[in-house]
Structures are given as structure tokens and as C-alpha cells.
C-alpha positions in Angstrom: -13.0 17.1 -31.3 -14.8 19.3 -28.7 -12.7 21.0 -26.5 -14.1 23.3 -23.7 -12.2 26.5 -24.6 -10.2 26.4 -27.7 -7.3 24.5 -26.6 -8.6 23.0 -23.0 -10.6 19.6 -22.6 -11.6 17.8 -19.5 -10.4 14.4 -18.5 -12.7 11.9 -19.8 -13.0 13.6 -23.4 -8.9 13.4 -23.1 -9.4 9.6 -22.2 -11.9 9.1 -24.9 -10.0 10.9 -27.8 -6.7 10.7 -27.0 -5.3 9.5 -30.5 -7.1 12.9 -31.8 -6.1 15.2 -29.3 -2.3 13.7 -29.3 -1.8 14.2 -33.5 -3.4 18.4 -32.6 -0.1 18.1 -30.1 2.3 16.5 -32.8 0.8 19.8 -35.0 2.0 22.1 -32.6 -1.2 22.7 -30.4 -0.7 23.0 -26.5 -3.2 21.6 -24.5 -4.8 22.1 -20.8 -6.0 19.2 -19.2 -9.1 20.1 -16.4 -10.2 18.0 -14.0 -14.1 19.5 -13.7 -12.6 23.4 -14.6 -9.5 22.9 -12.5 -6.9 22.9 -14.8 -4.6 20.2 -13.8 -1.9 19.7 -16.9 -0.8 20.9 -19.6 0.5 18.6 -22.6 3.1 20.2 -25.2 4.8 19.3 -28.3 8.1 17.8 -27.5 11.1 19.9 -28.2 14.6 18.1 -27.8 16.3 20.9 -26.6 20.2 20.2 -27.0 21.1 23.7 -25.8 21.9 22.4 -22.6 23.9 19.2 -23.7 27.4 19.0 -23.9 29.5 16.5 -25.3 33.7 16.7 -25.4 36.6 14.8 -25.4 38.3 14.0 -22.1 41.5 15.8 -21.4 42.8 13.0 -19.2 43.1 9.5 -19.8 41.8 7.0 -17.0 45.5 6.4 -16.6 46.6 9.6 -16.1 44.2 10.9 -13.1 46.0 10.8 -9.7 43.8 9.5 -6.8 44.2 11.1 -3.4 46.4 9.3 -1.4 43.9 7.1 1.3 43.3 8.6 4.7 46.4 8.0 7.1 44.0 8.2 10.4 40.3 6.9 11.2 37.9 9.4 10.4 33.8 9.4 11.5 32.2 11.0 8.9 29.2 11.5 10.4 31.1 13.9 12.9 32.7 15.4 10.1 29.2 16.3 8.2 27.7 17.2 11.6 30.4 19.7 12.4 30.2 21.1 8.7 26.3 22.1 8.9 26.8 23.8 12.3 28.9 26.0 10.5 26.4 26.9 7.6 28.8 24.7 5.2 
């Protein structure tokens, strides 16, 4: 493999040796994608990061969540949104 810089290689060496370049990724290696010497991506190991995921029970059965009662009069939403952005809602 014969990057540019270390850990950069330009698009049709990418194209060519993509298999190669892909298993330095799976290893851990970052790598900078440059169109001419423009870099223009970067491809990284994948990380599932599961920091940000939370799972828990529901508190509420479907049974036991109360709609709200339906509208009693006609209403033009559009009005409604217009009137809501005038006053920086």
C-alpha cells in the first residue's frame, strides 16, 4: 500500500485497493481520502457507541394513556402556526 502521507491516499489508489486499505481501518487506522490534495473524507473504524441509547420499560400501558378530548370548535392550523412564529414561538 502506498499512501501519500502516512495515513492519506487519493481516490483512485482508494478505488484500486480498497480491500487493503478497508482491513488497515478494521486495525484501527483512520484514513483521509484526497481528491488531488484536497482532502475530502475521512474513513474510521466503526465504534457502536451505545452511550447514547436507552432502552426501558414503559410506565403506562397502551390502555392506560388518556387521549385529549377532540377539539369542540373548527380550528385552521395554519393561522394557528402563523400567529405562533410572529411571536418568536
Amino acid at each position: 500500500m502506498s499512501a501519500l502521507r502516512g495515513n492519506t491516499v487519493r481516490i483512485a489508489e482508494l478505488k484500486a485497493k480498497l480491500s487493503a486499505y478497508l482491513r488497515n481501518v478494521r486495525g484501527g487506522h483512520s484514513l483521509t481520502v484526497l481528491d488531488r490534495e484536497t482532502p475530502i473524507a475521512r474513513v474510521v473504524p466503526y465504534a457502536e457507541d451505545r452511550s447514547r441509547l436507552v432502552v426501558r420499560k414503559s410506565t403506562l400501558s397502551a390502555k392506560e394513556i388518556r387521549l385529549p378530548r377532540a377539539p369542540t370548535r373548527r380550528t385552521n392550523s395554519l393561522k394557528v402556526l402563523l400567529a405562533d412564529r410572529e411571536n418568536g414561538r
